[in-house]
C-alpha positions as CSV (number, residue, x, y, z in Angstrom):
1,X,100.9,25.4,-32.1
2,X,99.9,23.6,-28.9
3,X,101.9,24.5,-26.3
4,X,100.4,21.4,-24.2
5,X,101.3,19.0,-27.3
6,X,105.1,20.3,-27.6
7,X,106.0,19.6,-24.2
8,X,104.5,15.9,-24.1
9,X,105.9,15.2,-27.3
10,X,109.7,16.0,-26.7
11,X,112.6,13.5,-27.6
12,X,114.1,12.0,-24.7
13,X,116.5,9.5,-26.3
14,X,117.8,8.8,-29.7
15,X,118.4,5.2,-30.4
16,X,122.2,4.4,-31.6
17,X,121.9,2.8,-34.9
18,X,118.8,3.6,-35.8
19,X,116.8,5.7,-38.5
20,X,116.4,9.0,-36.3
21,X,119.8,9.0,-35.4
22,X,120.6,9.7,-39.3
23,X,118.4,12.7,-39.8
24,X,120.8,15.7,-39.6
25,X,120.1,17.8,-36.5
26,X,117.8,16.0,-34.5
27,X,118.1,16.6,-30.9
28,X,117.3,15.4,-27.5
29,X,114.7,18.3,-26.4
30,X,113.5,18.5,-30.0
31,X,109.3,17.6,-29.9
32,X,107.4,15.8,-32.8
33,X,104.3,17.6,-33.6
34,X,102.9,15.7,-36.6
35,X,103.3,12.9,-39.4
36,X,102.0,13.2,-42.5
37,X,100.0,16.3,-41.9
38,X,98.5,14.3,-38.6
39,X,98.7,16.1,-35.3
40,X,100.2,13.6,-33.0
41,X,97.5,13.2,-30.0
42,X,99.7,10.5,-28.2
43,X,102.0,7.4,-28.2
44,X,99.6,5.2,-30.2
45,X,99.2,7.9,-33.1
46,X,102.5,8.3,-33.1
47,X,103.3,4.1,-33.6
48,X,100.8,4.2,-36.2
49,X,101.5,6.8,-38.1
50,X,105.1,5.9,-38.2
51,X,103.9,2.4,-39.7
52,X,104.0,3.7,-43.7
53,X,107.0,3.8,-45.3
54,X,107.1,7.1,-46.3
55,X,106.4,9.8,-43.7
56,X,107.3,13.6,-43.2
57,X,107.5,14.8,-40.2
58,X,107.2,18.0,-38.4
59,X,109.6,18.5,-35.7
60,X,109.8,21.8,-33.2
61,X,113.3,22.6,-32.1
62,X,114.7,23.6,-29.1
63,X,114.4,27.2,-30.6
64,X,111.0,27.1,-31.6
65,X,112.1,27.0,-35.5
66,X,109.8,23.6,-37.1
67,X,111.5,21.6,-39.0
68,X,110.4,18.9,-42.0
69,X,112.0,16.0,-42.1
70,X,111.2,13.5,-45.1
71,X,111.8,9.6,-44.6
72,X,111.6,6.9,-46.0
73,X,111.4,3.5,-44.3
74,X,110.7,0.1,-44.1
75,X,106.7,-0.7,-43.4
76,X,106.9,-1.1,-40.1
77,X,110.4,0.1,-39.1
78,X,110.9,2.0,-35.5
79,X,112.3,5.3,-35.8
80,X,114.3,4.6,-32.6
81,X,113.1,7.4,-31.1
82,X,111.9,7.5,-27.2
83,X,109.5,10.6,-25.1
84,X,110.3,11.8,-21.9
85,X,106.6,11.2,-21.5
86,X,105.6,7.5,-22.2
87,X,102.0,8.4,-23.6
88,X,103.3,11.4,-25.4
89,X,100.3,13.1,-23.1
90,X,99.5,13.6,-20.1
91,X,98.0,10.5,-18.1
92,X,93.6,10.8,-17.8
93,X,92.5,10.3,-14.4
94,X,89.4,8.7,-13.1
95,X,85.9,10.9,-12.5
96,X,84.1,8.1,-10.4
97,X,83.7,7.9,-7.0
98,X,83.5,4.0,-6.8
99,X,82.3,2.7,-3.3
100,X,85.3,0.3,-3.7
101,X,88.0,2.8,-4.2
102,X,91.0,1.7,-3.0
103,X,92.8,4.7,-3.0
104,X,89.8,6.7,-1.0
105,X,90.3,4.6,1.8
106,X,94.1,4.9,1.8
107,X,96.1,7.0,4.9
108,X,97.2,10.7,4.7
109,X,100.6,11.6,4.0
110,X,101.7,9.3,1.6
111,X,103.3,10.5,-1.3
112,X,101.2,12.2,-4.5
113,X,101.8,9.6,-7.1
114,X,99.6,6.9,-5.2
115,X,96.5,9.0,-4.9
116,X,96.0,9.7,-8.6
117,X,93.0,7.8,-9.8
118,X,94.0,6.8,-13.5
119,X,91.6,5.7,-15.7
120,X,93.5,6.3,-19.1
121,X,92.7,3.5,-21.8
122,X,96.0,4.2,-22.8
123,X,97.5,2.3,-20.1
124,X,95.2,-0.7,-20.6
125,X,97.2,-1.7,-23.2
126,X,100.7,0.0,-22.1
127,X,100.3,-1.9,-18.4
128,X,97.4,-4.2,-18.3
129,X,95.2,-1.9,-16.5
130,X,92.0,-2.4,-15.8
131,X,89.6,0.4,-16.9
132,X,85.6,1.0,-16.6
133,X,85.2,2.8,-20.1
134,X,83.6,6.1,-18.1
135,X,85.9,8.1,-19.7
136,X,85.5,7.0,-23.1
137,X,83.4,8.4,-26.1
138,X,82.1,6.8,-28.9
139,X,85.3,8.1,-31.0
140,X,87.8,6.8,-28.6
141,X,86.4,3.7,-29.0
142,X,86.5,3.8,-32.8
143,X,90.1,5.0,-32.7
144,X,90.8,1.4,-30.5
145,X,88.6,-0.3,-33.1
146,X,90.5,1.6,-36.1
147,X,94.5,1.3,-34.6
148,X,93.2,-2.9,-33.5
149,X,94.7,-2.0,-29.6
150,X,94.1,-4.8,-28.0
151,X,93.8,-6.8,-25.3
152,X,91.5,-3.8,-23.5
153,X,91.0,-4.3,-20.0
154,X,87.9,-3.8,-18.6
155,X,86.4,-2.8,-15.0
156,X,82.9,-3.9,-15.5
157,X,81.8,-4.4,-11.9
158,X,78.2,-5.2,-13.0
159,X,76.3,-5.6,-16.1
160,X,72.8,-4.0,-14.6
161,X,72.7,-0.3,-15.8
162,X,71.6,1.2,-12.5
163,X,73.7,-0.6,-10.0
164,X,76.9,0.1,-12.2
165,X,75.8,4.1,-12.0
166,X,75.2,3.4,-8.4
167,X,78.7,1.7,-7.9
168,X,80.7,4.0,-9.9
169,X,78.9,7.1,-8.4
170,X,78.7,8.3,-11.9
171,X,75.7,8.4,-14.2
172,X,76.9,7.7,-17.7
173,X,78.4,4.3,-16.0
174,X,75.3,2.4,-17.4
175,X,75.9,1.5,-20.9
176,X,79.0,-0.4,-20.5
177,X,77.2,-3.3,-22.7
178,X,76.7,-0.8,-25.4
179,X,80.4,-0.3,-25.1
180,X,81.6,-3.9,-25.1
181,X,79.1,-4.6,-27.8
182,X,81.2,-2.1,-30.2
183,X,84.3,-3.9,-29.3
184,X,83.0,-7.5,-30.0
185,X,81.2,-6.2,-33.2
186,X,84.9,-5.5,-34.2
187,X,86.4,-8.6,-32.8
188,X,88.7,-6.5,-30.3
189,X,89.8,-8.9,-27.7
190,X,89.3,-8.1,-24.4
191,X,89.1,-9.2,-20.7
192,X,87.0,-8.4,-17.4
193,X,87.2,-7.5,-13.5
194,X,84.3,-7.7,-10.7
195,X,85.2,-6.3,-7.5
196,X,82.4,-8.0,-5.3
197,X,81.1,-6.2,-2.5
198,X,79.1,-8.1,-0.2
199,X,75.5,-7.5,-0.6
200,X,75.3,-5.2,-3.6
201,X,77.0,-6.9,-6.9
202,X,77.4,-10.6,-5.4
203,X,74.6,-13.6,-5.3
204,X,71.7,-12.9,-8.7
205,X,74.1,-10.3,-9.6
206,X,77.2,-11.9,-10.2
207,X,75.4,-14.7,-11.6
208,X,73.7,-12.2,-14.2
209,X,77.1,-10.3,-15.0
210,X,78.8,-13.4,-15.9
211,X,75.8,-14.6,-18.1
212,X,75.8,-11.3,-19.9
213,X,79.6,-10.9,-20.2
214,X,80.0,-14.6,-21.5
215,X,78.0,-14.0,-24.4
216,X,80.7,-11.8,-25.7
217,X,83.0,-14.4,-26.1
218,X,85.4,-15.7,-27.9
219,X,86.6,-11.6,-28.1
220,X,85.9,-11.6,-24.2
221,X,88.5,-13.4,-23.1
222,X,88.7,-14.3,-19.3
223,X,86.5,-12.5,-16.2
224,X,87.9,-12.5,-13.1
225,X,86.3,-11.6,-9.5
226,X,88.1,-10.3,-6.8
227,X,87.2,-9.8,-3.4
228,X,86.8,-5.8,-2.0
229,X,89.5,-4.5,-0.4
230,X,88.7,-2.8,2.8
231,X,91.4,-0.6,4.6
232,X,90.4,1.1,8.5
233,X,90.7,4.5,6.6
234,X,87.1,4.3,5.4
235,X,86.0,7.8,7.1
236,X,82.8,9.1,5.2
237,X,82.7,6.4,2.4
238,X,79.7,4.2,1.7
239,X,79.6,0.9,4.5
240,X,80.8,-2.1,3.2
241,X,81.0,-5.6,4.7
242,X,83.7,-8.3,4.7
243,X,83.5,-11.9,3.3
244,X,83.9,-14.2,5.5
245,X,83.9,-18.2,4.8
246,X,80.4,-18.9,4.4
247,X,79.8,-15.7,1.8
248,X,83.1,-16.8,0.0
249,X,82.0,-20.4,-0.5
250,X,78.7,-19.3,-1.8
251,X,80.9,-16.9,-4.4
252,X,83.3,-19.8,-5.2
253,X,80.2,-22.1,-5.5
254,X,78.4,-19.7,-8.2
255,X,81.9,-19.3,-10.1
256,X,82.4,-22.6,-10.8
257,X,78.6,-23.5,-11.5
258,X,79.4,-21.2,-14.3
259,X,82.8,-22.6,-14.8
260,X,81.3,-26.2,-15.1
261,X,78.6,-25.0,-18.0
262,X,81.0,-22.6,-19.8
263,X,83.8,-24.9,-20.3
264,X,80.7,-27.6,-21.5
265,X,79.3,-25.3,-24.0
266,X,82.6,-23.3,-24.8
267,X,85.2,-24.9,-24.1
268,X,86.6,-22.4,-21.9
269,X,85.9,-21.6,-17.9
270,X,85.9,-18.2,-18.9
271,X,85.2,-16.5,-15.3
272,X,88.3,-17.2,-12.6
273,X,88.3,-16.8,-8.8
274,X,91.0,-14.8,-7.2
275,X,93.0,-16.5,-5.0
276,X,92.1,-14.6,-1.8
277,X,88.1,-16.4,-1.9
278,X,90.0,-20.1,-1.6
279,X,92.2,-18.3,1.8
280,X,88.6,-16.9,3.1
281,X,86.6,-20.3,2.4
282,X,89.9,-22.0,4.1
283,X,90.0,-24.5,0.4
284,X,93.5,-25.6,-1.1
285,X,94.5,-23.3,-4.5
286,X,93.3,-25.6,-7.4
287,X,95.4,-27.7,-9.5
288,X,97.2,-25.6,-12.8
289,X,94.8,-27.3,-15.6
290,X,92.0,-25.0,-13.5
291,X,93.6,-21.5,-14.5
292,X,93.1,-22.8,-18.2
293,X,96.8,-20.6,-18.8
294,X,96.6,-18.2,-16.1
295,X,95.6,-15.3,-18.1
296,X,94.5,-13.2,-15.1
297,X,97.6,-13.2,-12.9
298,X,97.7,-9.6,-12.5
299,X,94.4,-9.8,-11.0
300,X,96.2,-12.9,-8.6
301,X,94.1,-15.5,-10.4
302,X,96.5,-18.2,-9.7
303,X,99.5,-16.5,-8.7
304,X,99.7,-18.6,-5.2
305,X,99.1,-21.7,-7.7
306,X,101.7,-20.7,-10.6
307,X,104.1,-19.8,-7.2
308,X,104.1,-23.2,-5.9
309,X,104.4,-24.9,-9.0
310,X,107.6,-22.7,-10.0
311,X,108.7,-23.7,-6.5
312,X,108.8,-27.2,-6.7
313,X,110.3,-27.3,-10.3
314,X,113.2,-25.7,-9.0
315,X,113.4,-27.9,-5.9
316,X,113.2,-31.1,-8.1
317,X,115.9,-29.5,-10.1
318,X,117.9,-28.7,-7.7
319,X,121.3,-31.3,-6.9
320,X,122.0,-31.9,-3.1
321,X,124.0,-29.2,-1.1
322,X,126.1,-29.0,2.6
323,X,125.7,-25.6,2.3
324,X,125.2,-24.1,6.0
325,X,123.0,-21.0,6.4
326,X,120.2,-19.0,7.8
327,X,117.4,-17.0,6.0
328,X,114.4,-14.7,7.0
329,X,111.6,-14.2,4.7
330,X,108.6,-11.3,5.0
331,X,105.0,-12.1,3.9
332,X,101.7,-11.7,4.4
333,X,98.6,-13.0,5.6
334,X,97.7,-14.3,2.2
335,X,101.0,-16.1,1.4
336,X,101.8,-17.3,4.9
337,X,100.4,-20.6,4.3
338,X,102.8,-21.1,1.1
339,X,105.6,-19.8,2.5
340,X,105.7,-22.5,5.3
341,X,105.0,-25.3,2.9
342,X,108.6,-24.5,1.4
343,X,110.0,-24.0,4.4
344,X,109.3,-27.6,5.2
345,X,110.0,-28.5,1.9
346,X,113.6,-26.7,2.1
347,X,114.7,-27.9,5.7
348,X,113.5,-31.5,4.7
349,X,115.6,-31.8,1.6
350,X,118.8,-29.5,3.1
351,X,119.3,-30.0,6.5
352,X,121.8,-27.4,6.5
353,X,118.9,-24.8,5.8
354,X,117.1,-22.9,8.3
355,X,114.6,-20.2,7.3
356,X,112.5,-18.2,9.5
357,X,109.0,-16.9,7.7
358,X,107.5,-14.1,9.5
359,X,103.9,-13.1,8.9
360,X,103.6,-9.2,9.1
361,X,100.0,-7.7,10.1
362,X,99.4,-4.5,7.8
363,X,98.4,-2.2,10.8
364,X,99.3,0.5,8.3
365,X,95.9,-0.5,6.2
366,X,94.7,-2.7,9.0
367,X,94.8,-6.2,9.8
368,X,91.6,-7.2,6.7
369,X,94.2,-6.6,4.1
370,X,96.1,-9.5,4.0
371,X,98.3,-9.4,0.2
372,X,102.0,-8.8,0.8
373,X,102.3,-6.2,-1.7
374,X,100.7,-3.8,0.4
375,X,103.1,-4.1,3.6
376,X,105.0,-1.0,4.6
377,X,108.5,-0.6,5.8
378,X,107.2,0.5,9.6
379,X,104.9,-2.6,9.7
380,X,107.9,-4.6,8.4
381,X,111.1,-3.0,10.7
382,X,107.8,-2.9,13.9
383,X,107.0,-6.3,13.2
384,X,111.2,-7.6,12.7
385,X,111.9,-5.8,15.7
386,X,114.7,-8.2,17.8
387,X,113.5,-11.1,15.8
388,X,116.2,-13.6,14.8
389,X,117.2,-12.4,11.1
390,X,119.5,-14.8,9.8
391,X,122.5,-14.0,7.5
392,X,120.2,-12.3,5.4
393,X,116.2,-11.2,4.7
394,X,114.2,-11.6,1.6
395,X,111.7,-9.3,0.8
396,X,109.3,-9.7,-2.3
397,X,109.6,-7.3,-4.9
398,X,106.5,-5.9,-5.4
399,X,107.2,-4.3,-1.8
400,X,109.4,-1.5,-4.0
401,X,108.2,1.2,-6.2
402,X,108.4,-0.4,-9.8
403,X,111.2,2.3,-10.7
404,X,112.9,3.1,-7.6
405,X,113.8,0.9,-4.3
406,X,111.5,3.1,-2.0
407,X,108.4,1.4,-0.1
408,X,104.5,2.5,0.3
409,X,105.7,4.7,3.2
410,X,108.5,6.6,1.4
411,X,111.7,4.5,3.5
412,X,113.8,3.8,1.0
413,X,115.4,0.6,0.9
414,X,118.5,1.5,2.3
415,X,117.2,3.0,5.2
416,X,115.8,0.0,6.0
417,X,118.5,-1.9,5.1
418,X,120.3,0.8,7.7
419,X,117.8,0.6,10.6
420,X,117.9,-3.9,10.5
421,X,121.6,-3.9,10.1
422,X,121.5,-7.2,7.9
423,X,121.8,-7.7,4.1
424,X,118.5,-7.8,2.1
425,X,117.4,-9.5,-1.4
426,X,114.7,-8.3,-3.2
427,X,113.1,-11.4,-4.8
428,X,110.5,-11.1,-8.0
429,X,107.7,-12.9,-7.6
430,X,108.0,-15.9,-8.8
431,X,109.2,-19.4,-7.2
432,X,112.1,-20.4,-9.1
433,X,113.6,-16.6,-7.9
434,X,112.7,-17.2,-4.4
435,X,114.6,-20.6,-4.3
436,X,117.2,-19.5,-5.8
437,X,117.3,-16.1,-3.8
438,X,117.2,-18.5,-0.5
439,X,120.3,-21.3,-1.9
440,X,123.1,-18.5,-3.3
């Protein structure tokens, strides 16, 4: 057998109650190696395999002794079994050398984990990642196609051949169109990036990637463009210029020309703005009806928007208070603006409220990155430094590792806690948790 496949494959957790907890002598540590004479290659074998109702399973024990277990089963019915490795394989990283890369232009001596460049399909699904397809062959996209895994997220960039093999540093980057065709053809859903860079995919070829990718639809859902992100760490990467307000007009004004014809002949904007291009051409964030159900809010299409509205629900909601206190609040360049509309908002309706919003600069980065999730705990405790605090401090959520309470810069979250000496919420990012976080 596999060696590699046994170890991804090993039981982490037997459900209580459910079918695997029944069959006699199946362990934690025990690894599933096939279903129905099918090798298990990862996670989404393994969920459809386990789909028919009657399935015999090969199971390695501890011991290295296999094991068949026979079972039979609702269509459809979990085995309640989870891996210690969520893909039941290990996680595909990225072979391009994008000129965007985020993570080549990020500092030394952070830890491992954020400099592994995943590009694993996988997690499209799993996460909502976005992925270019690079690392894809004609039978991983039939096995999509075949198991209907959807919605696939894709990095397209560009629909011209050469300036995608250009962008992507990587030769084989140029029949993305081939590859979406395939999906449509089988009516996979699916939805779109751009990150513009100034200069190279922007102007004639943002106009032409939206023409081509709209043709796709109904199965391509939503596009969205984002704005490059540009750290001070760009030592021996390609040059690359900011937008500034004129360039970011232009962009909004080519996005909603196609906005305007799409939702006339399709009934559907299709292609979305981020929210950083309004910030940059110094507009207000469009009304809600404009994000036509925010379906790229991972992307931050809308999440200012969504934000305020959540906001001011809750403040409508809310019944009067006396309640007396004092409450800091971190953000960032991006969300400053926000944040100080509910602060007026909150000391106008409780007079007993007092918040103090302070705008940290990502020196970390530098000072062009401007999204809060991307502060660090020495920008943050630099930046707070003898500043008036409050009774307590909110700090948004996706400051935090997702699975742990450490920050970009490995301080955990209760050394900072340690080193300000005052309580501190973690607040999920929405507005109804950030009013309530502020009123408890």
């Amino acid at each position: 057998m596999d060696n590699k496949r046994k170890n991804v494959n090993v039981i982490k957790e037997i459900q209580p109650g459910s079918i695997a907890e029944e069959l006699e002598d199946l362990e934690i540590g025990d690894a599933i190696i096939s279903i129905n004479d099918t090798f298990i290659e990862d996670i989404f074998d393994y969920q459809f395999l386990i789909q028919d109702e009657y399935l015999e399973m090969v199971v390695q024990k501890k011991n290295g002794e296999e094991w068949v277990y026979e079972i039979e089963k609702d269509f459809d019915e979990d085995l309640g079994l989870v891996f210690e490795e969520p893909l039941m394989d290990q996680y595909r990283s990225c072979h391009n050398k994008c000129i965007f890369c985020f993570i080549d232009q990020m500092p030394e001596g952070m830890r491992d984990t954020l400099y592994f460049k995943d590009d694993d399909s996988r997690l499209s699904f799993l996460q909502g990642n976005y992925i270019t397809l690079t690392n894809m062959k004609e039978k991983d996209l039939n096995r999509i196609i075949r198991y209907r895994l959807a919605p696939i997220n894709i990095s397209v960039h560009t629909t011209n051949p050469e300036l995608r093999c250009k962008m992507l540093n990587n030769r084989f980057a140029g029949k993305i169109l081939e590859q979406i065709k395939m999906l449509y053809d089988a009516e996979i859903p699916m939805n779109a990036q751009i990150v513009l860079c100034k200069g190279i995919n922007d102007k004639e070829e943002l106009e032409r990637t939206i023409q081509d990718l709209s043709e796709f639809m109904p199965y391509m859902e939503s596009l969205s463009v984002v704005p490059v992100g540009l750290t001070k760490h760009r030592k021996n990467l390609p040059e690359l210029e900011l937008f500034d307000e004129k360039s970011a007009l232009e962009t909004l004004d080519i996005i909603h020309k196609w906005q305007k014809k799409l939702l006339k002949e399709k009934g559907n904007r299709f292609v979305h703005a981020s929210d950083e291009w309004f910030c940059l051409a110094g507009l207000p964030f469009p009304d809600e009806e404009y994000y036509d159900g925010y379906g790229q809010l991972e992307n931050g299409v809308g999440m200012m928007r969504l934000f305020i509205s959540e906001f001011e629900e809750a403040l409508e909601k809310a019944e009067d208070s006396n309640k007396q206190i004092e409450v800091s609040v971190v953000t960032a360049k991006l969300a400053y603006p926000t944040i100080l509309y509910f602060k007026e908002r909150l000391e106008k309706k409780y007079k007993g409220v007092k918040l103090h919003v302070y705008c940290i600069t990502n020196h970390y980065f530098g000072e062009t990155i401007t999204v809060t999730g991307l502060l660090t705990a020495t920008d943050i405790l630099e930046q707070l430094k003898e500043q008036p605090l409050g009774d307590k401090l909110l700090l948004p959520g996706n400051l935090l590792k997702a699975d742990e309470d450490i920050f970009l810069d490995d301080v955990t979250l209760e050394e900072f806690q340690k080193t300000l000496q005052v309580p501190v919420d973690i607040v999920k990012s929405n507005g109804m948790d950030f009013f309530n976080a502020i009123m408890k």
